[in-house]
DSSP file (Angstrom, degrees, kcal/mol; ACC not computed):
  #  RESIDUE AA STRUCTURE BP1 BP2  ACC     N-H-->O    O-->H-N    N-H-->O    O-->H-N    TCO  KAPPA ALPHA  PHI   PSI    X-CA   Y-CA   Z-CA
    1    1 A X              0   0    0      0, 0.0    15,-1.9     0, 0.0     2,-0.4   0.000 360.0 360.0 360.0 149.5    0.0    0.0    0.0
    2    2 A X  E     -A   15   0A   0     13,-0.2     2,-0.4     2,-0.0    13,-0.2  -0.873 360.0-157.1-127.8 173.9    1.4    3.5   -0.3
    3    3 A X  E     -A   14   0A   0     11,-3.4    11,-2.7    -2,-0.4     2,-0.6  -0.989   5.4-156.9-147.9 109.8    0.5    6.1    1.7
    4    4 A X  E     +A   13   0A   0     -2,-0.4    64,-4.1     9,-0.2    65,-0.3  -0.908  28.6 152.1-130.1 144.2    0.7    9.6    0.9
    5    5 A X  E     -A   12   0A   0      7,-1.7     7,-1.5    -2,-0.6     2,-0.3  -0.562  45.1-111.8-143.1 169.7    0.8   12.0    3.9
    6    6 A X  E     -Ab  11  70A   0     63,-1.8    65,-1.0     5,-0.2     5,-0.2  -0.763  38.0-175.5-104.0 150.3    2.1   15.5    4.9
    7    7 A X  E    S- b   0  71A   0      3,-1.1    65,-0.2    -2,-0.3    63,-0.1  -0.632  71.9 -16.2-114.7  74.3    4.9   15.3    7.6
    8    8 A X  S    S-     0   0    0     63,-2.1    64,-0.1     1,-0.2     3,-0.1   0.538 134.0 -50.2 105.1   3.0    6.6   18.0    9.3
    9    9 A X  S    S+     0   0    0      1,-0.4     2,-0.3    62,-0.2    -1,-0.2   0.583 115.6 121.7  33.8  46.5    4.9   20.3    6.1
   10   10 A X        -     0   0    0      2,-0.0    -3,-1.1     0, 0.0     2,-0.6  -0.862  69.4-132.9 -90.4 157.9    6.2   17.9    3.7
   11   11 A X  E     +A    6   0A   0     -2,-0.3     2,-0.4    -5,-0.2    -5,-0.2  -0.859  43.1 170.5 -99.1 120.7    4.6   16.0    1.4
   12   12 A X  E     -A    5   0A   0     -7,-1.5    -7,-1.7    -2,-0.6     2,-0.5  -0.988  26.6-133.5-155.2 159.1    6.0   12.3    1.8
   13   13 A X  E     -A    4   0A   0     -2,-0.4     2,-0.4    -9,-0.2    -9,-0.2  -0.675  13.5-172.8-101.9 108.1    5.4    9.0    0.7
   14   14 A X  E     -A    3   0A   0    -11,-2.7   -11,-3.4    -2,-0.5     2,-0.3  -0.898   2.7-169.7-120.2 168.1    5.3    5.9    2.6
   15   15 A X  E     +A    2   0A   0     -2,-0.4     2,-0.3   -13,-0.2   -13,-0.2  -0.993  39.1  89.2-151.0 144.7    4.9    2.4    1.0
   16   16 A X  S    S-     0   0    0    -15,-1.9     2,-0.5    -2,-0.3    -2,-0.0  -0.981  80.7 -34.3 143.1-173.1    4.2   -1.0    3.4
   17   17 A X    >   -     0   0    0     -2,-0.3     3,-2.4     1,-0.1    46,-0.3  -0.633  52.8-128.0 -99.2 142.4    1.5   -2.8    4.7
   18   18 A X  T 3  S+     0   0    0     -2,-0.5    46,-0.9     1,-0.3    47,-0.3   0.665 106.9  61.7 -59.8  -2.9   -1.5   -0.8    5.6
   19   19 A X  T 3  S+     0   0    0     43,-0.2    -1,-0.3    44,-0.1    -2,-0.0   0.703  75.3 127.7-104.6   9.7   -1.7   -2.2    9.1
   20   20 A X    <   -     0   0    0     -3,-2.4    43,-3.0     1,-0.1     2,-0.5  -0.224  67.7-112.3 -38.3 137.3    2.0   -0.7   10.0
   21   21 A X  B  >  -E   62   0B   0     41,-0.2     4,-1.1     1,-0.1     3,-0.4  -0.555  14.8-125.6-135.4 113.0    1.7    1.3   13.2
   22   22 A X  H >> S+     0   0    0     39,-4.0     4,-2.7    -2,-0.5     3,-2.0   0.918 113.2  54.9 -13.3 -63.3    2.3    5.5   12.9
   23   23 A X  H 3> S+     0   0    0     35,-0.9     4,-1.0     1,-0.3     3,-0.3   0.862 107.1  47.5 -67.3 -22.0    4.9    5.1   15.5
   24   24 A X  H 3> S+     0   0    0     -3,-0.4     4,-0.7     1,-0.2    -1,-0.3   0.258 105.8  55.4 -80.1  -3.0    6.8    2.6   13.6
   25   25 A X  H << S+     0   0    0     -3,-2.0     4,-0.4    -4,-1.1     5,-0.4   0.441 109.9  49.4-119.4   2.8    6.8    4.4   10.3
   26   26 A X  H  < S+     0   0    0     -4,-2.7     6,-3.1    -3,-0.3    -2,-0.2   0.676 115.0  43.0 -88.2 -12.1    8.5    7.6   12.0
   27   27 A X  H  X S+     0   0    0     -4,-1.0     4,-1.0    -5,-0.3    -3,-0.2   0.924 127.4  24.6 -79.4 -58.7   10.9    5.9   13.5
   28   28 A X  T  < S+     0   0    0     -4,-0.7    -3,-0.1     1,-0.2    -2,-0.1   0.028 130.9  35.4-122.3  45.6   12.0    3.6   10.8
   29   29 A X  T  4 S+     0   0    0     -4,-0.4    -1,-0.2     3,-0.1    -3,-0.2   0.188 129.2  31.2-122.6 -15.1   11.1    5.2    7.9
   30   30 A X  T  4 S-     0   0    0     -5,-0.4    -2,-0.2     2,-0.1     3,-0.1   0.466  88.7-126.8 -74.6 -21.0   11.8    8.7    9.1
   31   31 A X     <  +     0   0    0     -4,-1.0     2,-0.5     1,-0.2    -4,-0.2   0.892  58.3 149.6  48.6  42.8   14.2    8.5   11.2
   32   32 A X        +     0   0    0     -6,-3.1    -1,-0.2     1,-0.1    -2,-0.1  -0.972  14.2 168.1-109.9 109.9   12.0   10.5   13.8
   33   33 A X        +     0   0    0     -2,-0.5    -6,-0.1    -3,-0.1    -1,-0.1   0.137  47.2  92.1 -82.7  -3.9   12.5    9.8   17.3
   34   34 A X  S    S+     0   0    0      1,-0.1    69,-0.1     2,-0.1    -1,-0.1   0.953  80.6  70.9 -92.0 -46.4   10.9   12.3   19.5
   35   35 A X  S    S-     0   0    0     12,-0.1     2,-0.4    68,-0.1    12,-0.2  -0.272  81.7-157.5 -83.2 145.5    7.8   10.2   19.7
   36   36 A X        -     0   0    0     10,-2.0     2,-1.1    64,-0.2     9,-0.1  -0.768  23.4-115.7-112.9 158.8    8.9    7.1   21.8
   37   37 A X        +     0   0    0     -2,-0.4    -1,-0.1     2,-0.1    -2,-0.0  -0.710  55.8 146.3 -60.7  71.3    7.3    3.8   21.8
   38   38 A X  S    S+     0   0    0     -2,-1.1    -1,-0.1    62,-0.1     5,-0.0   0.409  75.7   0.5-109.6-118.0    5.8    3.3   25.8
   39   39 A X  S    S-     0   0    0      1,-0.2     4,-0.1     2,-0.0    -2,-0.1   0.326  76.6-146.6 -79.4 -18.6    3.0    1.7   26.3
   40   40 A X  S    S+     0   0    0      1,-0.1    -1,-0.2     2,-0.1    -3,-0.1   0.613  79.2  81.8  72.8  29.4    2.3    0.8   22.7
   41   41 A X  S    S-     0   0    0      0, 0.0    -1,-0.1     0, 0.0    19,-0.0   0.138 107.5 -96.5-145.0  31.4   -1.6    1.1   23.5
   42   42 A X  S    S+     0   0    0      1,-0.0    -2,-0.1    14,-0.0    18,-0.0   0.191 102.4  94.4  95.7 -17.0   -2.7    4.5   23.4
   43   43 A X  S    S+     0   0    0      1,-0.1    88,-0.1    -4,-0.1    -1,-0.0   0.692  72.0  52.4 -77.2 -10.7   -2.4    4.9   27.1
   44   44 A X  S    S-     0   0    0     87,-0.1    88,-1.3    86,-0.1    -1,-0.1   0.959  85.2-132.6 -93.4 -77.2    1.0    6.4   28.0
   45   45 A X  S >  S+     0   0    0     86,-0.2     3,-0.8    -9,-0.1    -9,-0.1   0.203  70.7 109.2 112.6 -17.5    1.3    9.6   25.8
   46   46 A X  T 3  S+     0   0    0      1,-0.2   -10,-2.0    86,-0.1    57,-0.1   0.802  74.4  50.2 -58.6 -24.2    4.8    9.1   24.5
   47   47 A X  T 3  S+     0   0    0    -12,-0.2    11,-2.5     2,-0.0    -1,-0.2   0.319  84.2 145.3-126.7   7.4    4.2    8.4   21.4
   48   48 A X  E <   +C   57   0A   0     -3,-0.8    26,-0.3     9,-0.2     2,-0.2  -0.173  17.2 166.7 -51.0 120.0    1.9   11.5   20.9
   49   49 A X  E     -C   56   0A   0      7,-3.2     7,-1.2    -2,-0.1     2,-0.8  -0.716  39.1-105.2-108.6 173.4    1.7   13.6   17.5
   50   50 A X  E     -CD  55  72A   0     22,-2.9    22,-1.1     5,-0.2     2,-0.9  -0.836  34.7-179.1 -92.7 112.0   -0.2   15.9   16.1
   51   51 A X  E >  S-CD  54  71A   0      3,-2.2     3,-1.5    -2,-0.8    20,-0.2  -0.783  72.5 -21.5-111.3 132.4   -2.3   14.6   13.4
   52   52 A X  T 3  S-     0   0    0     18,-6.0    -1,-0.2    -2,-0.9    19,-0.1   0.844 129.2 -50.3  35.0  37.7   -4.7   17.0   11.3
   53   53 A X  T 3  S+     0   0    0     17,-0.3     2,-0.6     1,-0.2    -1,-0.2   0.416 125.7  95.2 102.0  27.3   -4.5   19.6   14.4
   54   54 A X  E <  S-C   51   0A   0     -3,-1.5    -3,-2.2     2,-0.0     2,-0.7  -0.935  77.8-119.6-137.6 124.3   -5.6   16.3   17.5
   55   55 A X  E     -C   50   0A   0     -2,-0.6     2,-0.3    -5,-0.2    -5,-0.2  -0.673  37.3-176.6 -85.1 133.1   -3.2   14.8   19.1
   56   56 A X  E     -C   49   0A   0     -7,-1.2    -7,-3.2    -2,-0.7     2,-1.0  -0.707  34.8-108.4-130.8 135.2   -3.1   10.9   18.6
   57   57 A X  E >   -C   48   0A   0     -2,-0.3     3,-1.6    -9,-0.2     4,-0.4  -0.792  21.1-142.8 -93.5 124.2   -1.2    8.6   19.8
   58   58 A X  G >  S+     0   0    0    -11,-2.5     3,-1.2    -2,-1.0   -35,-0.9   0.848  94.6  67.9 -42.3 -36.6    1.2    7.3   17.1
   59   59 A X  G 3  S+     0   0    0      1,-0.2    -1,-0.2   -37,-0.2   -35,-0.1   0.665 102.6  37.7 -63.6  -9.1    0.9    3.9   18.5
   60   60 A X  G <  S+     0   0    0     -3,-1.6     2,-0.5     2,-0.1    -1,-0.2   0.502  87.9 102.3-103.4 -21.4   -2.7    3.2   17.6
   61   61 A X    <   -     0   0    0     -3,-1.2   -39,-4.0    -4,-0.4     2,-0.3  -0.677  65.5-142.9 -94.9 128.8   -2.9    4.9   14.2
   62   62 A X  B >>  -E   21   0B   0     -2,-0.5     3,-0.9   -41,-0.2     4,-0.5  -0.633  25.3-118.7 -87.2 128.5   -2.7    2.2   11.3
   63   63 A X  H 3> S+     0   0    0    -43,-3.0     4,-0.7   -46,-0.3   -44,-0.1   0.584 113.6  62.7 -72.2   4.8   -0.6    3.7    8.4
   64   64 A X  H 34 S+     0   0    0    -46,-0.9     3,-0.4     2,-0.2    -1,-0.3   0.740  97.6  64.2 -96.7 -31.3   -3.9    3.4    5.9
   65   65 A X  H <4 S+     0   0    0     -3,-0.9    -2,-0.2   -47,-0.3    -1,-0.1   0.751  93.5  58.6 -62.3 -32.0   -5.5    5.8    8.4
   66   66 A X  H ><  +     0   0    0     -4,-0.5     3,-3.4     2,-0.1    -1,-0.2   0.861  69.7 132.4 -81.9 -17.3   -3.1    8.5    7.6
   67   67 A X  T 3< S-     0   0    0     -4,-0.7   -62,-0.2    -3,-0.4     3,-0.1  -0.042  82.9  -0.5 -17.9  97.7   -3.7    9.0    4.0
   68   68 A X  T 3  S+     0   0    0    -64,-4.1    -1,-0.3     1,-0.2   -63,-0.2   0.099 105.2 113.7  87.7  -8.9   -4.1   12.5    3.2
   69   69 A X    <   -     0   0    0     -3,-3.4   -63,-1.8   -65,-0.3     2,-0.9  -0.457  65.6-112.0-113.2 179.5   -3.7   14.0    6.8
   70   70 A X  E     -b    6   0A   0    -65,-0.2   -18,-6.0    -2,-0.2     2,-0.4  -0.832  26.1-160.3-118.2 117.9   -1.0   16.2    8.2
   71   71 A X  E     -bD   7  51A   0    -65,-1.0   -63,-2.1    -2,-0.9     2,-0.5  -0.943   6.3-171.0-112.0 131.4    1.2   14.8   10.7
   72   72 A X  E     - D   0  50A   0    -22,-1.1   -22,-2.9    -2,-0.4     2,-0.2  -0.978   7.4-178.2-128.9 113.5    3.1   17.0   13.0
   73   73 A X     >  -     0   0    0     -2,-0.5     4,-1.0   -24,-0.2     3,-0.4  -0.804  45.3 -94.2-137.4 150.4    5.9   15.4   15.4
   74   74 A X  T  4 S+     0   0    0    -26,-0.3     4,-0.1     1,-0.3   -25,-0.1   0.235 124.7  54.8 -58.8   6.6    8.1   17.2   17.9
   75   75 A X  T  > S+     0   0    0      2,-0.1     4,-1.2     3,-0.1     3,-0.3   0.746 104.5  48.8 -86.9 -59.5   10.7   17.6   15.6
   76   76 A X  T >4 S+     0   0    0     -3,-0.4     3,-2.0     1,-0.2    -2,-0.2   0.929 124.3  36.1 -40.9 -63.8    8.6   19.3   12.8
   77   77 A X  G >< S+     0   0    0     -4,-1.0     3,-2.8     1,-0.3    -1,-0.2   0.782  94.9  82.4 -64.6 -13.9    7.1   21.8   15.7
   78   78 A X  G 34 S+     0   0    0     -3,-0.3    -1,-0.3     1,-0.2    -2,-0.2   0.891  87.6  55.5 -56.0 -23.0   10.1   22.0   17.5
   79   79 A X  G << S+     0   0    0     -3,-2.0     2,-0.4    -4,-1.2    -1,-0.2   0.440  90.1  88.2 -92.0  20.7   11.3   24.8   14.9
   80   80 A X  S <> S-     0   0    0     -3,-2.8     4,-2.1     1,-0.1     5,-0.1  -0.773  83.7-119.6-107.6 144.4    8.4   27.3   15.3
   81   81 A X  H  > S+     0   0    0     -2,-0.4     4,-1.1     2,-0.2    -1,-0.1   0.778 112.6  70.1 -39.5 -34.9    8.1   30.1   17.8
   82   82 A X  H >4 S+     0   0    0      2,-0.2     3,-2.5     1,-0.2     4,-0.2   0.854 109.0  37.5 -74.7 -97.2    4.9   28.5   19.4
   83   83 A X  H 3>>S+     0   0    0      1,-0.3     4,-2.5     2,-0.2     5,-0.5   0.719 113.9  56.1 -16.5 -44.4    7.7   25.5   20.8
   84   84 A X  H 3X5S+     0   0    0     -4,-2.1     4,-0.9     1,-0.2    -1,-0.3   0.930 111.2  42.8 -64.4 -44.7   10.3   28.2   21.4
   85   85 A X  H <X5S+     0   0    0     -3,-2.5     4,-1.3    -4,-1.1     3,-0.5   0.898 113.2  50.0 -27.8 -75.9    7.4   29.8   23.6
   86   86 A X  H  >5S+     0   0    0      1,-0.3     4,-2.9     2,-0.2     3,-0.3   0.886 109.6  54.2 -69.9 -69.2    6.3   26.2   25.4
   87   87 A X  H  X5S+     0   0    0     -4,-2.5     4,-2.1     1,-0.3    -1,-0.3   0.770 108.2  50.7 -57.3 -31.4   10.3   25.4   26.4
   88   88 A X  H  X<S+     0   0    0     -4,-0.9     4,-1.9    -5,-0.5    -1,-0.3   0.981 110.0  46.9 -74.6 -44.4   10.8   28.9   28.3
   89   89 A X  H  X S+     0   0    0     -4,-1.3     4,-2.7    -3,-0.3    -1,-0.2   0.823 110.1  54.8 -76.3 -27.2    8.0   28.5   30.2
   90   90 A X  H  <>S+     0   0    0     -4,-2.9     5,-1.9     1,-0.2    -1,-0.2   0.997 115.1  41.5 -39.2 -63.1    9.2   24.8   31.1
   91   91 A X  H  <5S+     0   0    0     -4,-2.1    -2,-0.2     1,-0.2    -1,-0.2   0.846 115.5  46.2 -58.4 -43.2   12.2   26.0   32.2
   92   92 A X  H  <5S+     0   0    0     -4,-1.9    -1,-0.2     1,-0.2    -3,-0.2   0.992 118.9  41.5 -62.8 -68.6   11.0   29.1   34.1
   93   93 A X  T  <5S-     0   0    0     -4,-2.7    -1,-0.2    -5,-0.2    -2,-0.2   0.457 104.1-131.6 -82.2  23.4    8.4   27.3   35.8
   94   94 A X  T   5 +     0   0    0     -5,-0.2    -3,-0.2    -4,-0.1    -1,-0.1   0.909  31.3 178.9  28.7  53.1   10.5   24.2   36.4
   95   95 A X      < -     0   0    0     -5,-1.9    42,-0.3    -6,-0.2    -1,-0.1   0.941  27.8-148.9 -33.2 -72.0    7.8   21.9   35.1
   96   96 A X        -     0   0    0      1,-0.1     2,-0.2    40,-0.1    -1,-0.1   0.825  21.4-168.7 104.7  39.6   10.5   19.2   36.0
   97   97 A X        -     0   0    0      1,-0.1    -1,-0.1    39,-0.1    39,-0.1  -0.516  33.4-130.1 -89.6 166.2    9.9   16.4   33.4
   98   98 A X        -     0   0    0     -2,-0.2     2,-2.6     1,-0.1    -1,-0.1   0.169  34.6-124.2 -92.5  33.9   10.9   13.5   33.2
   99   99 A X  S    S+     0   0    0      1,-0.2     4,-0.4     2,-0.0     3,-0.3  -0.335 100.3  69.9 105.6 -66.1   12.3   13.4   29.3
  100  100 A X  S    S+     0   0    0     -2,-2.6   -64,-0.2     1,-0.3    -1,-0.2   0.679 109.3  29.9 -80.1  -7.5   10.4   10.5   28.0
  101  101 A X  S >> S+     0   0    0      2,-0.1     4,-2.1     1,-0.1     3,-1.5   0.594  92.0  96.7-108.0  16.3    6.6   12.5   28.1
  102  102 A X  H 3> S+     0   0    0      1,-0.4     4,-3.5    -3,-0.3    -1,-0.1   0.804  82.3  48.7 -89.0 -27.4    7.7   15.9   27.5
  103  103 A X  H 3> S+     0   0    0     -4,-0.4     4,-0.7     2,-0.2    -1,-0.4   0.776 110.9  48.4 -75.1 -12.6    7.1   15.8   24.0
  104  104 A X  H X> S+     0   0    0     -3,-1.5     3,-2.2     2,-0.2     4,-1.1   0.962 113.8  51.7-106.4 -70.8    3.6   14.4   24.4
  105  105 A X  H >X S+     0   0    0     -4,-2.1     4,-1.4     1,-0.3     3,-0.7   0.788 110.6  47.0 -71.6 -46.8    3.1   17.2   27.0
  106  106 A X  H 3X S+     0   0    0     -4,-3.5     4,-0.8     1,-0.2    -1,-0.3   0.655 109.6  50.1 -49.7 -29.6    4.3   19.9   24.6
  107  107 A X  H << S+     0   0    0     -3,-2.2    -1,-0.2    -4,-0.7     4,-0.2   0.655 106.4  62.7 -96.9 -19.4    2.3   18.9   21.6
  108  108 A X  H XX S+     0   0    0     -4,-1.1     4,-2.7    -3,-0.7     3,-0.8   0.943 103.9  42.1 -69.9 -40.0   -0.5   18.8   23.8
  109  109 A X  H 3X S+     0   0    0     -4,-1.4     4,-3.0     1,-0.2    -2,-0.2   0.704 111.5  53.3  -4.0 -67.8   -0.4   22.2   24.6
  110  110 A X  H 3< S+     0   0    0     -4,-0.8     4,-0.4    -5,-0.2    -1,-0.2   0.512 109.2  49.6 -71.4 -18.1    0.3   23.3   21.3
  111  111 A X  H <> S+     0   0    0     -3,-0.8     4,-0.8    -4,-0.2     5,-0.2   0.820 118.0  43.8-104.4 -52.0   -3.0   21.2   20.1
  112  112 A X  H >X S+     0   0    0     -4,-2.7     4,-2.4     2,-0.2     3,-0.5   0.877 111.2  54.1 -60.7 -50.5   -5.1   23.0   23.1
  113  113 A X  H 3< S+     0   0    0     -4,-3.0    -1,-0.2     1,-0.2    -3,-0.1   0.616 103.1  55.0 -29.3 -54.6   -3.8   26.1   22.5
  114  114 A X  H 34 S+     0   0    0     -4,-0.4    -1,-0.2    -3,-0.1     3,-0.2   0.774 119.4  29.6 -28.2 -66.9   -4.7   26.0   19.1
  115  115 A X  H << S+     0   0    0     -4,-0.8     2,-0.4    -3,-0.5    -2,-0.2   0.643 128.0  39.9-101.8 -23.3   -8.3   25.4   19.6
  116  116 A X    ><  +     0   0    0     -4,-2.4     3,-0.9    -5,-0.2    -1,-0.3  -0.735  54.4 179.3-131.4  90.8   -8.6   27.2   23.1
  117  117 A X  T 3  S+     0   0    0     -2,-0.4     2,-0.7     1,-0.3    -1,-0.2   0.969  94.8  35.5 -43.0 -62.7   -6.6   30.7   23.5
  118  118 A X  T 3  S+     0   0    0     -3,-0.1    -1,-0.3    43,-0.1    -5,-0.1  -0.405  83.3 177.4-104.2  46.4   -8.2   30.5   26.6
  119  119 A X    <   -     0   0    0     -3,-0.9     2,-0.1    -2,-0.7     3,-0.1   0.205  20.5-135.4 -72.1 150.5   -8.6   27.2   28.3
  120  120 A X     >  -     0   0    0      1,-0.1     4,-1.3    26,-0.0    -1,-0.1  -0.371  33.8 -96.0 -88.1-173.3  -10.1   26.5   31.6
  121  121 A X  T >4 S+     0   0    0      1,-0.2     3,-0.8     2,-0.2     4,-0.5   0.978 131.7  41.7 -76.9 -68.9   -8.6   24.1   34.2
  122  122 A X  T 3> S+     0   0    0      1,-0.2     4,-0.9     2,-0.2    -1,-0.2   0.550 113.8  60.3 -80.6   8.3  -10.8   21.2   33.4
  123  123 A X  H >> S+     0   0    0      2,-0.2     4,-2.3     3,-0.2     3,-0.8   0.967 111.4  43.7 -30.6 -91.0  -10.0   22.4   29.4
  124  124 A X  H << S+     0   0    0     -4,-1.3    -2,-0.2    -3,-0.8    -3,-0.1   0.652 112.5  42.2 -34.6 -58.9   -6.8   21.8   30.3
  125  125 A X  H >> S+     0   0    0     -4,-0.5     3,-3.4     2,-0.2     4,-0.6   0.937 112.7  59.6 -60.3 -36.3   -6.9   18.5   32.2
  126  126 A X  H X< S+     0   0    0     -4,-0.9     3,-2.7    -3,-0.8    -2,-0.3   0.927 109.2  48.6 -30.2 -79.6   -9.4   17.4   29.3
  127  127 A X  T 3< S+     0   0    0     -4,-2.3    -1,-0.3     1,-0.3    -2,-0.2   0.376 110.4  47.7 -54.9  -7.8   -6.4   18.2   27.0
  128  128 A X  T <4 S+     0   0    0     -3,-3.4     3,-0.4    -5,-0.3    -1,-0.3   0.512  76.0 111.5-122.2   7.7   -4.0   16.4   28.9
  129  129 A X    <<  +     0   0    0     -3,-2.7    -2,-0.1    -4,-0.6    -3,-0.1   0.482  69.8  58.9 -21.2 -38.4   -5.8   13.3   29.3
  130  130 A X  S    S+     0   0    0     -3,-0.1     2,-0.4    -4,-0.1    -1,-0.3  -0.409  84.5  87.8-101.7  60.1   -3.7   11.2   27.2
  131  131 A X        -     0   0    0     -3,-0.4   -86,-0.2   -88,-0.1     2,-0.2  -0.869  53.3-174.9-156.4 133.1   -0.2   11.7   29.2
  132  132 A X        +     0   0    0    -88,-1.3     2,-0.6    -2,-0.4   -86,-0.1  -0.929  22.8 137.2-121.8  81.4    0.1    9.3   31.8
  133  133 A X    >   -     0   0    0     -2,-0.2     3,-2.1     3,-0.1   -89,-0.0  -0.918  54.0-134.0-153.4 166.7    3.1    9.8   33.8
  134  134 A X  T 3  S+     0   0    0     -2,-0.6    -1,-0.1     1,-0.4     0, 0.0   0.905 101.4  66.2 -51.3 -30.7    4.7   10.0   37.4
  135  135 A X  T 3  S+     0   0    0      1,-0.1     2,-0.7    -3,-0.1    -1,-0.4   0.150  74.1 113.4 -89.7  50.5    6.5   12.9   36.9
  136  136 A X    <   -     0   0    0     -3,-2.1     2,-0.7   -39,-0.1    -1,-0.1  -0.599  41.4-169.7 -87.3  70.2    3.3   15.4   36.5
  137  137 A X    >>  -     0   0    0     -2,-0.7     4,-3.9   -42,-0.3     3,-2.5  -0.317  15.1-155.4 -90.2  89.4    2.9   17.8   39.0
  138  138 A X  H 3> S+     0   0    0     -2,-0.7     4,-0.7     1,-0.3    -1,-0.1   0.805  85.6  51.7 -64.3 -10.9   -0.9   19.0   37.8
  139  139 A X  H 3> S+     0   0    0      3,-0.2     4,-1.2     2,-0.1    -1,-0.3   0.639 114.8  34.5 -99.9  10.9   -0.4   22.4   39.4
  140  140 A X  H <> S+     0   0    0     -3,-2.5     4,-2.3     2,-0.2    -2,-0.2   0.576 112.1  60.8-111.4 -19.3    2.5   23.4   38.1
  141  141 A X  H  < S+     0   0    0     -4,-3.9     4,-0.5     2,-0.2     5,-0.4   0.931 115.0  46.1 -72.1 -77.9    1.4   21.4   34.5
  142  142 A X  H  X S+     0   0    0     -4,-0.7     4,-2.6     1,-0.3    -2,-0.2   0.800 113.0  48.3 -39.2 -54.7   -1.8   24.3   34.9
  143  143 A X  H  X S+     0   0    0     -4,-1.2     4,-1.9     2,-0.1    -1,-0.3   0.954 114.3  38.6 -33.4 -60.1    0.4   27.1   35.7
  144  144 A X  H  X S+     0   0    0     -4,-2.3     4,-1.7    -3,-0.2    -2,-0.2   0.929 114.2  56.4 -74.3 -69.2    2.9   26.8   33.1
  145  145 A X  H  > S+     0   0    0     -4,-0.5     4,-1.7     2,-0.2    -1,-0.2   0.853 121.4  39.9 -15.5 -71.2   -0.3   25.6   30.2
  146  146 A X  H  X S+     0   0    0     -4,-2.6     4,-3.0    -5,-0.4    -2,-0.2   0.925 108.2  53.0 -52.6 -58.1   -1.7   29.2   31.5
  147  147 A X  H  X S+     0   0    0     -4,-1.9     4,-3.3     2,-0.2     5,-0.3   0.892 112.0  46.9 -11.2 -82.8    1.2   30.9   31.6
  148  148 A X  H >X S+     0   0    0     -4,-1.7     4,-2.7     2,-0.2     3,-0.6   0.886 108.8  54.6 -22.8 -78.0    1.8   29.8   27.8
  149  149 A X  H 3X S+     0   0    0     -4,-1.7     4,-3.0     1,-0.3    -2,-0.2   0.752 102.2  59.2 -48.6 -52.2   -1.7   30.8   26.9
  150  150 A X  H 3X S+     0   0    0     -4,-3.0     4,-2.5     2,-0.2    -1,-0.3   0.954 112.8  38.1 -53.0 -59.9   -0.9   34.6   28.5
  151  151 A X  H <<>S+     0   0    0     -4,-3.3     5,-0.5    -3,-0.6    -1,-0.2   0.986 117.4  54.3 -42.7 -62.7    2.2   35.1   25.9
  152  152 A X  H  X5S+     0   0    0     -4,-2.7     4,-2.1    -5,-0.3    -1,-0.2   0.753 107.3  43.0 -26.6 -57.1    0.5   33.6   23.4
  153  153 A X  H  X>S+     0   0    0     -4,-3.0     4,-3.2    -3,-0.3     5,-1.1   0.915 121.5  38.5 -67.3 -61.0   -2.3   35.4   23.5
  154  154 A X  H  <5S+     0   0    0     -4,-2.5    -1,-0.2     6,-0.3    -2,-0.2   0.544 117.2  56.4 -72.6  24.2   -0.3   39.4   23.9
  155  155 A X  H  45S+     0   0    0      4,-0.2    -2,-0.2    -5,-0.2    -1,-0.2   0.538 116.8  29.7-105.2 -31.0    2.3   37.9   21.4
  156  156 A X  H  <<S+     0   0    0     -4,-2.1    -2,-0.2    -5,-0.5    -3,-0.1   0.733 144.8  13.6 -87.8  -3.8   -0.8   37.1   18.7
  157  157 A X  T  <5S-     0   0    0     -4,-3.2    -3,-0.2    -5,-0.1    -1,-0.1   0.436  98.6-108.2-144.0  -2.3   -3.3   40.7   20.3
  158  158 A X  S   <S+     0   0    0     -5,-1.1     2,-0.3     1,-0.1    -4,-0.2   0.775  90.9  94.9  67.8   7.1   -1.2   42.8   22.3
  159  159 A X        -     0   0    0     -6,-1.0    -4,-0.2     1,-0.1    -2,-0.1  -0.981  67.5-143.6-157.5 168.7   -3.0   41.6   25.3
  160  160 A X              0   0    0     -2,-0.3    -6,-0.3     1,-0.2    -7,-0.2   0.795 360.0 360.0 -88.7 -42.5   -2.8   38.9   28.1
  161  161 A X              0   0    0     -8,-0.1    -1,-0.2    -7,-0.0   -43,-0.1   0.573 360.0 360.0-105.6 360.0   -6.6   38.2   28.4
């Protein structure tokens, strides 16, 4: 089967068997790494992308499923301002992750953000639903999310609210 897809905003081509697993044709046909292989049943959050602006876990998605849609992996966003935004506020607010979900957590963000300038808490948890892991400190994950949203927002209107 071939498979033709957007990546990163490329147009690329994959070719395989249609029941080949998302995360397994950005790692090893991509060479893409940020989304990692954990739980390999939708529950973890590692393996989170963005796919046609909702974040999916790579591990679940059947490459015949991506046909046509725009996939977006913490490499591709890593080179936008929005990311450049997300990592200061990590750091500042000393989020404290542990490595392996941070891209999951970032792309969620970025996915919420998107669709809600202005999220509310249970927005927020709503949006972070699929990242599962120990190191998550949910008030400091809700600061920092707001935090974002406040730049965002005076960086795209010249004002905070």
């Amino acid at each position: 089967m071939t498979v033709n897809f957007i990546l990163n905003g490329e147009d690329v081509v994959f070719s395989g068997e249609a029941g080949v697993r998302l995360i397994d044709i950005l790692r090893g046909n991509f060479n893409l790494f940020g989304a990692k292989p954990g739980c390999l049943c939708g529950q973890c959050g590692a393996c989170s992308v963005i796919i046609n602006n909702l974040v999916s876990p790579a591990c679940l998605i059947p490459a015949f499923k991506i046909q046509g849609s725009e996939i977006i992996t913490i490499e591709g966003f890593s080179q936008t301002i929005e990311y450049q935004e997300i990592i200061s506020i990590f750091e500042e607010e000393h989020l404290g992750n542990c490595g392996y979900c941070e891209a999951g957590k970032i792309l969620c963000i970025e996915a919420l953000l998107d669709r809600i300038p202005s999220p509310s808490v249970n927005q927020i948890l709503a949006g972070f639903s699929g990242i599962k892991c120990r190191c998550t400190n949910t008030e400091k994950l809700l600061r920092t999310v707001n935090s974002i949203a406040q730049i965002r927002r005076r960086r795209l209107y010249g004002r905070s609210s």
